[in-house]
N, C-alpha and C positions, 0 to 999 in steps of 0.2 A: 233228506239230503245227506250223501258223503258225509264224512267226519275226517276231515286231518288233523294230526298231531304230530309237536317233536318233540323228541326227549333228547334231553344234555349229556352230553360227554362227559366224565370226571374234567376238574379246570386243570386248563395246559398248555404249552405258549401259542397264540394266534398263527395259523398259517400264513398269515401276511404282518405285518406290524407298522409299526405310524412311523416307517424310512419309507416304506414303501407307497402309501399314501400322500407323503410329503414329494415324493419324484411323480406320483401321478399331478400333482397340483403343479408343481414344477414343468409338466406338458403339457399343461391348459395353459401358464402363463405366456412359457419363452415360444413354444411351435403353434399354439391353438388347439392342442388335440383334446376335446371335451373329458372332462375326468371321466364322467357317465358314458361316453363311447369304451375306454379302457378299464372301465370296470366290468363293461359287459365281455370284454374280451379277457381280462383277469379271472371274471366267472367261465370263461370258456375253457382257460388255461388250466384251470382244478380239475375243473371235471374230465377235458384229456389225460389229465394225470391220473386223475383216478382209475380210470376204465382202461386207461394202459397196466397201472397197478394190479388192477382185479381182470384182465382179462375179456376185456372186452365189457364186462356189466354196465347196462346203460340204467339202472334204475336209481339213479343217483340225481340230486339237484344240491344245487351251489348256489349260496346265500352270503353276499356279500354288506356288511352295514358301515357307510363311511364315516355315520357318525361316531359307531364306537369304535368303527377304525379294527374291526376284525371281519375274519371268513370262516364259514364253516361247509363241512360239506355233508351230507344227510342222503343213507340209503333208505329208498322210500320202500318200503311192505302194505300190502295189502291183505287185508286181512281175512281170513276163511276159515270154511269148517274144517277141510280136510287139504292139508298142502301137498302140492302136487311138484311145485318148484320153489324151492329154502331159500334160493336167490331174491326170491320177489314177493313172495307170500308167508304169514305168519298165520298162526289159529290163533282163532278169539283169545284163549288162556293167556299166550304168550305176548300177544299183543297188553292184556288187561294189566302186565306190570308195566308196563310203559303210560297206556293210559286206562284210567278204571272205566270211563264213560263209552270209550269205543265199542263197535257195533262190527258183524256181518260189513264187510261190503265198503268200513273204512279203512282209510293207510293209514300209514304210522309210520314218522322219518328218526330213523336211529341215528345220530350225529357220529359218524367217522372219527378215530382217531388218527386225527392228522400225521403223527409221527411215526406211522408206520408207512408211507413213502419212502418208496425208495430215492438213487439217486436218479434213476432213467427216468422215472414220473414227474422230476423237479425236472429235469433236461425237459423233456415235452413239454409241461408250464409256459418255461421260459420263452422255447421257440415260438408260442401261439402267441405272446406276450407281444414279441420282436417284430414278430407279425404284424400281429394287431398295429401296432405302430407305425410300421412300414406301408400298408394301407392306408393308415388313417392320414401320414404325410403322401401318399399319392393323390389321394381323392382333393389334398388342396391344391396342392399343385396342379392342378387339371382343371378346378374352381376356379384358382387365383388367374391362370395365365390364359386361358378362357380368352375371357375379357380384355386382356392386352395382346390379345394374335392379331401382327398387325400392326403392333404399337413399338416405342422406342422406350425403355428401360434402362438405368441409369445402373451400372456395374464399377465394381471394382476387379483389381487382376491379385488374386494371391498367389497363384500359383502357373510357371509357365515348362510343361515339361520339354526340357533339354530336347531331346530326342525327335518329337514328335510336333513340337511348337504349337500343341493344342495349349489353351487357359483357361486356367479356371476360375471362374469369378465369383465374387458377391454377390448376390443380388439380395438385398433386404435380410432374410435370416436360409437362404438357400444360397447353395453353390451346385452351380450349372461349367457346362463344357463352352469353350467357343472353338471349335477346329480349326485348323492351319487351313482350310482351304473355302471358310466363311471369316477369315481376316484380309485385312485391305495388302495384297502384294506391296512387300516391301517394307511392311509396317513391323517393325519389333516393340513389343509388348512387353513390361518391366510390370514386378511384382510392385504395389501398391497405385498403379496407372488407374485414373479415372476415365471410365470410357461411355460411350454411350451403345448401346447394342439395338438390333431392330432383332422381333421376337416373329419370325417366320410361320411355324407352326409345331403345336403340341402333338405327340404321336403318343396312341395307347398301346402299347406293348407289354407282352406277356409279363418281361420282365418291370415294368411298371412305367412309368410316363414318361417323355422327355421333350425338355425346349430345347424345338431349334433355333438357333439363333446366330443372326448375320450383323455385319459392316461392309458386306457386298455386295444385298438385294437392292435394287435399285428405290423400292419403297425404303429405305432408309433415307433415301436423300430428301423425299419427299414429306416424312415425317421433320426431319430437321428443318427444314423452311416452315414449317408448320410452327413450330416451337418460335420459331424466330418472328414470324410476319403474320401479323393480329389480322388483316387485312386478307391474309388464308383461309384464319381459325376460324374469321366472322361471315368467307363466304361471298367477300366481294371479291378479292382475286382466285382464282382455281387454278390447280394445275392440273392439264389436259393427259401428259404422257410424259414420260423417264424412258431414258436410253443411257447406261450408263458404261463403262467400261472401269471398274474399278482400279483406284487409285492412278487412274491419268485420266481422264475427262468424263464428264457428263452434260450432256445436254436434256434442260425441260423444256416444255414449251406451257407457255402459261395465258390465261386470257382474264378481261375484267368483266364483271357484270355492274358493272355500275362506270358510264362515259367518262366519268370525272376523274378514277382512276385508274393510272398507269401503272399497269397488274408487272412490267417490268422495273422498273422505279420501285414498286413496291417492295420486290423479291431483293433488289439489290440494297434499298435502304441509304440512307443519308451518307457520304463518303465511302460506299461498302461496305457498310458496319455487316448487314446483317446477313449478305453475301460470304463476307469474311468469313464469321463465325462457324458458317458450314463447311466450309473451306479447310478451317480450321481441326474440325473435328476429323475432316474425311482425308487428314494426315497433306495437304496441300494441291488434292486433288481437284482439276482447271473444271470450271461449269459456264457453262454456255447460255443463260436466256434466253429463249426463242419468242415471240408473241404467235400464238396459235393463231391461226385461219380456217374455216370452213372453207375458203375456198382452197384447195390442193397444191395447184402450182402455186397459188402465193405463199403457202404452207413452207412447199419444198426449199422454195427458192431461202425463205428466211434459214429454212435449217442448215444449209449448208455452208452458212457462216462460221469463221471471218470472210468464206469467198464473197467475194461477188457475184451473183447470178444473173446472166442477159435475157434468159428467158427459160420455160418450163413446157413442155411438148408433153401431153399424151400420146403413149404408142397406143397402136391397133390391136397387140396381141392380148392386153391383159386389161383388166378394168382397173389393176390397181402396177401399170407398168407407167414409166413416164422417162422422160429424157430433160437434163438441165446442162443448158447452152453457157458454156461461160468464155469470157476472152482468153487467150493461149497465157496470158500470163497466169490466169487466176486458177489455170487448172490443175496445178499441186498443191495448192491450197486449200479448193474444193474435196479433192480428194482425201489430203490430210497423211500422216507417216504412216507408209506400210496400212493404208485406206482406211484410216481411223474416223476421218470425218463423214466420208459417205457411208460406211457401215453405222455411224450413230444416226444420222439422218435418216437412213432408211429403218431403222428401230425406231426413232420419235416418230415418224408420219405412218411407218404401216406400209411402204410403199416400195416397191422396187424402184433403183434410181440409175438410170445410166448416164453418165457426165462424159459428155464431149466439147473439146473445144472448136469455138466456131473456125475457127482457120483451118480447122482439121476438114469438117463438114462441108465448108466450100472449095476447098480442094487446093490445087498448087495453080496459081495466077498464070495465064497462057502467054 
């Protein structure tokens, strides 16, 4: 069997020292990043330096001990009868003053004098270093929000630029973007604002990970009634569909599985507490309760509330075309400003909706 050996460098100050050990402890605490992950990558960082140093030579290994809290780096030789290449090979002779026992056929690692680095090989270090770390916080971030894509997370605002009205927030020991065009129209965002955000989706990009994230997606609403009404969480009430038009209305439509309770009562809560609260977050934004129906037109008919609806027609053309009847007075209501209610209504049912009024329909009295 092989033989390795290493032989010591005169003593001289560690190329790493116990500041630099205490900051790796320091990023296993505050970020989670494993000391052992950034040590493998601090070994990485020597060795680019090295090989930048000497020119490309790969016959080098980096020996990191965090007990003693030093690094060395060690060119490996192997050892021969006749060298053929000085870089990588020694003769037995030469090798016998490093070790007397070595043999034909083993290495022998000469320990580097570290202080012969230049500055460009401590610049490459550092970068793989920076690296290492910038990876090692992508990979959690991609772990961490994972799990909550989908979900509503609790932020704070530090920062809201002027210009551009994107914020930047909090979130636990990360700060993420919110854009000017996933905040609620109308809403102005002040540095220290407590907000609640809905976590869309994680994108992996070259340049490294990122959450997106809304108070627009209409799953925000739905997440919020969640947080409010145990009667969601536990599965007796469900909510069927979101239609939302941010910050001026939303309509759900919600059903119970269980006869006993009133899956609308539910969502709204004793004096509107728990209606409010949503309301409250979603900066004063009006929401609608619908009670879901299997059956369609009694579907429709509910959605188009506060109208009144007389009746609900399937048309011929389409399987999911219908007509809702309402009297001449209800029919601006039905519709809603500038068609707000019939364009939500036809988002909660799925449904094309055409609203006429019955005096229109039967025509002008002879």
């Amino acid at each position: 069997m092989k033989r390795k050996s290493a032989v010591k460098a005169p003593v001289e100050e560690s190329i790493v020292n116990k500041e630099l050990f205490e900051a790796l402890a320091a990023l296993d605490r505050e970020r989670g990043i494993s000391q052992e992950y950034m040590i493998e990558r601090l070994e990485a960082a020597l060795l680019s330096a090295f090989r930048k140093e000497y020119h490309g030579n790969d016959n080098a290994v980096v020996k990191i001990d965090p007990l003693k809290q030093d690094a060395k780096i060690f060119k490996v030789y192997t050892v021969v009868e006749t060298v053929l290449n000085p870089e990588t090979e020694m003769t037995l002779a030469d090798a016998r003053k490093y070790d007397e026992k070595c043999q034909i056929g083993d290495t022998v690692e000469v320990e580097i004098k570290t202080r012969t680095f230049g500055r460009s090989a401590a610049q490459a270090a550092k970068q793989v270093i920076v690296q290492g770390i910038r990876e090692a916080e992508r990979g959690m971030i991609i772990r961490e929000y994972e799990d909550k894509k989908e979900e509503i997370v609790s932020a704070v605002v530090v920062r809201v630029d002027p210009t551009t009205g994107n914020a930047t927030l909090e979130i636990g020991k990360n700060e993420m973007v919110l854009f000017r065009h996933e905040q609620i129209p109308n809403e102005t965002l002040q540095v220290g604002d407590r907000i609640k955000v809905f976590v869309t989706e994680i994108k992996k990009e070259s340049r490294g990970p990122s959450v997106v994230l809304s108070r627009v997606h209409p799953g925000m609403v739905r997440r919020l009634f969640e947080l409010e009404v145990p009667e969601l969480k536990d599965g007796t009430v469900e909510i069927v569909s979101v239609a939302r038009e941010p910050g001026s209305r939303t309509k759900i439509a919600v059903r119970s599985n269980d006869d006993k309770v009133d899956p609308i009562g539910a969502c709204i809560g004793q004096k509107g507490a728990r209606k409010n609260l949503v309301t409250e977050e979603l900066r004063g934004e009006k929401i609608d309760i619908i009670p879901y129906s299997e059956d369609v037109e009694t579907f429709i008919s509910a959605s188009l509330a506060p109208a009144a609806v007389d009746e609900v027609i399937k048309l011929p053309d389409s399987d999911r075309s219908y007509r809702a009847i309402v009297a001449d007075d209800q029919l601006s209501l039905a519709i809603g400003k500038e068609g707000q209610n019939a364009r939500l209504a036809a988002k909660l049912t799925g449904c094309k909706i055409d609203i006429k009024s019955r005096k229109l329909l039967e025509g002008p009295v002879a």
